[in-house]
C-alpha positions as CSV (number, residue, x, y, z in Angstrom):
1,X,0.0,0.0,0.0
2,X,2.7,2.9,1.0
3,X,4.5,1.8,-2.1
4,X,1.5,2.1,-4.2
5,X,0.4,5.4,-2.6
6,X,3.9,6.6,-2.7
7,X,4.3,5.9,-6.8
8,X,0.7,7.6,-7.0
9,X,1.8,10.5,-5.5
10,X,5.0,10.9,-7.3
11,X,3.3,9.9,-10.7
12,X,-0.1,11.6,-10.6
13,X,1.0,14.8,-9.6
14,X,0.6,17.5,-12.2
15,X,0.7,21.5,-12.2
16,X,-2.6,22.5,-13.1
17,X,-3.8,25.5,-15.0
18,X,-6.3,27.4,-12.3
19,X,-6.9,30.5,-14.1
20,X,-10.2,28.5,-15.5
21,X,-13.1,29.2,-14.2
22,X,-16.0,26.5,-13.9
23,X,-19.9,27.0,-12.4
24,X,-21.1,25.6,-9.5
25,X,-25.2,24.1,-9.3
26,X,-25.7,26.9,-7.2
27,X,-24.7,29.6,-10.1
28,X,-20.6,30.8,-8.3
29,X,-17.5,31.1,-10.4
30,X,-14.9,29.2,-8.9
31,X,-11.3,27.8,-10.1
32,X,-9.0,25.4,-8.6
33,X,-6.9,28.4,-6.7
34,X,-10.4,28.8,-4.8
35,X,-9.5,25.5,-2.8
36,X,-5.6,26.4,-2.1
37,X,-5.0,25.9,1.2
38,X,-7.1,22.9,1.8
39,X,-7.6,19.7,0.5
40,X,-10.3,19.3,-2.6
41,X,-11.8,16.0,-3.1
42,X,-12.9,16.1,-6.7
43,X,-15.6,13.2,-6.9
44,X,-16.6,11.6,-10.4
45,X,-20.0,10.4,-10.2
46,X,-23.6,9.3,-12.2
47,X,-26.8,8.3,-10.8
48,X,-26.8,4.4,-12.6
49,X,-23.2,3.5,-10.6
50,X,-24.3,1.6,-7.7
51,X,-20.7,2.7,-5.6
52,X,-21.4,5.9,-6.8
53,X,-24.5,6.3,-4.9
54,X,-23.0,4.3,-2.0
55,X,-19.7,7.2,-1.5
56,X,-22.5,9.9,-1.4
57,X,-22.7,9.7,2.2
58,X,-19.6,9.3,3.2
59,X,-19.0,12.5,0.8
60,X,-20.9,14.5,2.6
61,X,-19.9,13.3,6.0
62,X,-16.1,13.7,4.6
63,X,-17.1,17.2,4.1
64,X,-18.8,17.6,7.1
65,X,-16.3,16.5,9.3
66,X,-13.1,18.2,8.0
67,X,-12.3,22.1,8.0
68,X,-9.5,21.6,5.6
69,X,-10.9,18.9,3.7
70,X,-13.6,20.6,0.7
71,X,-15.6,18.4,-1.7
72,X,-16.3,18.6,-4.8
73,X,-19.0,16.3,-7.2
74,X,-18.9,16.2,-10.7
75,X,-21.6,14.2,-12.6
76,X,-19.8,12.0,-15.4
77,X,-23.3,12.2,-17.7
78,X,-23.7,15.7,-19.0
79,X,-27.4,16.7,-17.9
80,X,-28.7,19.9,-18.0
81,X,-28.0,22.2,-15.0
82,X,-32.2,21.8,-13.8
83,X,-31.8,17.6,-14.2
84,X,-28.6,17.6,-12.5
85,X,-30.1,20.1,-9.5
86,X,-33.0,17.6,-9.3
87,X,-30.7,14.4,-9.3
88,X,-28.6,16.3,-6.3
89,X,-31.4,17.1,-4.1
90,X,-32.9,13.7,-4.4
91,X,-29.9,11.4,-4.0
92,X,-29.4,14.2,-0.7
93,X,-25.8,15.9,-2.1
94,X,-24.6,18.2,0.0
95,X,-21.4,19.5,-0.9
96,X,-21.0,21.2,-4.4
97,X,-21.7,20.3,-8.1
98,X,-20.0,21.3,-10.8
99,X,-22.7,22.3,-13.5
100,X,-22.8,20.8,-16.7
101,X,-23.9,24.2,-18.6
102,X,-21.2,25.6,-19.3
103,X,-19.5,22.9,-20.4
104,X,-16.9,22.9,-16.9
105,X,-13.1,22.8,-17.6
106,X,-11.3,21.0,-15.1
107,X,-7.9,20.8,-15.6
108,X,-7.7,16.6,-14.3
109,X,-9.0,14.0,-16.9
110,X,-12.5,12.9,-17.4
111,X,-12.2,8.9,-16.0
112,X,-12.9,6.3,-17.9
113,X,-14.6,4.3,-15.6
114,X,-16.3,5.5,-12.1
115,X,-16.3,5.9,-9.1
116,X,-13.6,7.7,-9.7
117,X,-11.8,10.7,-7.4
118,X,-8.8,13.1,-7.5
119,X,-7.2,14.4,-4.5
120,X,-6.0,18.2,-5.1
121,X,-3.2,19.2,-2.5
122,X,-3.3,22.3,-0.5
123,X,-0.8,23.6,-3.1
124,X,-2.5,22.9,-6.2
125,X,-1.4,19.1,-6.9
126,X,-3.3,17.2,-8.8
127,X,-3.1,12.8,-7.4
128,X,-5.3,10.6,-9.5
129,X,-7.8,9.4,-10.0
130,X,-8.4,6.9,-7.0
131,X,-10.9,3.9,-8.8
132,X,-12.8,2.5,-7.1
133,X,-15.5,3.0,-4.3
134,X,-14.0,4.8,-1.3
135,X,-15.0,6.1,2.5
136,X,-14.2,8.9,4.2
137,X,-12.0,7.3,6.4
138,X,-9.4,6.1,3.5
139,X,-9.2,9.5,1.8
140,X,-8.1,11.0,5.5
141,X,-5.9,8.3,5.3
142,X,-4.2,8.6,2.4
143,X,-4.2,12.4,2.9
144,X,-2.4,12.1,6.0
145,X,0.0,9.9,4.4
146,X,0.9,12.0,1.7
147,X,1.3,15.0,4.5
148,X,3.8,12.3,5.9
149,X,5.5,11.8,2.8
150,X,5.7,15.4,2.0
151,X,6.7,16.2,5.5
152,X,9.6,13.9,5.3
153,X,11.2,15.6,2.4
């Protein structure tokens, strides 16, 4: 696992471009540079992915739980903003969507399969994507092993 998380860290990580702005569900700008300073869970999703559905409330409770730890969803089907407001409410999302219209730019690749997640550091770094369903206790954990690792060098 630390050797894995180690070569994800040193492989995944990638400058990113945060002078783009994207639109959140609830109608605010925001770019990457918005986050800096915390960590940003960027969270691939769609509504007909079972593990999707199932990280939702660990999501928000990640969320929840953390100051420094913000959240971000991001629906892999590109519904129109008033479908994808609809969707949120009922499946009970309650950190931030990225809407659909405009088409968002996110400078991190769309997955090819899902769940999917990136973790951006405090600084900007881009690790990813984690496949795979995950809880909220084993992105704290693998953010406070990349603090480690970052801390020891």
């Amino acid at each position: 696992m630390r050797i894995l998380l180690v070569g994800l860290a040193t492989l995944s990580l990638a400058a990113c471009d945060n002078s783009k702005e994207f639109s959140l569900l609830n109608g605010e700008q925001k770019n990457l540079s918005d986050y800096r300073g915390d960590w940003l869970v960027v969270n691939f999703w769609a509504e007909w992915c079972p593990p999707c559905l199932e990280e939702i409330p660990e999501l928000n409770l990640l969320a929840q739980e953390n100051d420094n730890i913000k959240v971000l969803g991001v629906s892999f089907d590109k519904l129109p903003n008033d479908e994808l407001s609809a969707l949120t409410e009922k499946l009970d999302i309650q950190y931030p969507v990225v809407a659909t219209e405009p088409m968002p730019y996110l400078p991190m690749e769309r997955p090819l399969s899902l769940p999917a997640s990136y973790i951006v550091t405090p600084k900007g770094e881009i690790m990813g994507p984690l496949m795979g369903k995950v809880d909220r206790h084993k992105i704290v954990e693998i953010i406070e092993k990349v603090q480690s690792a970052q801390t020891a060098n």
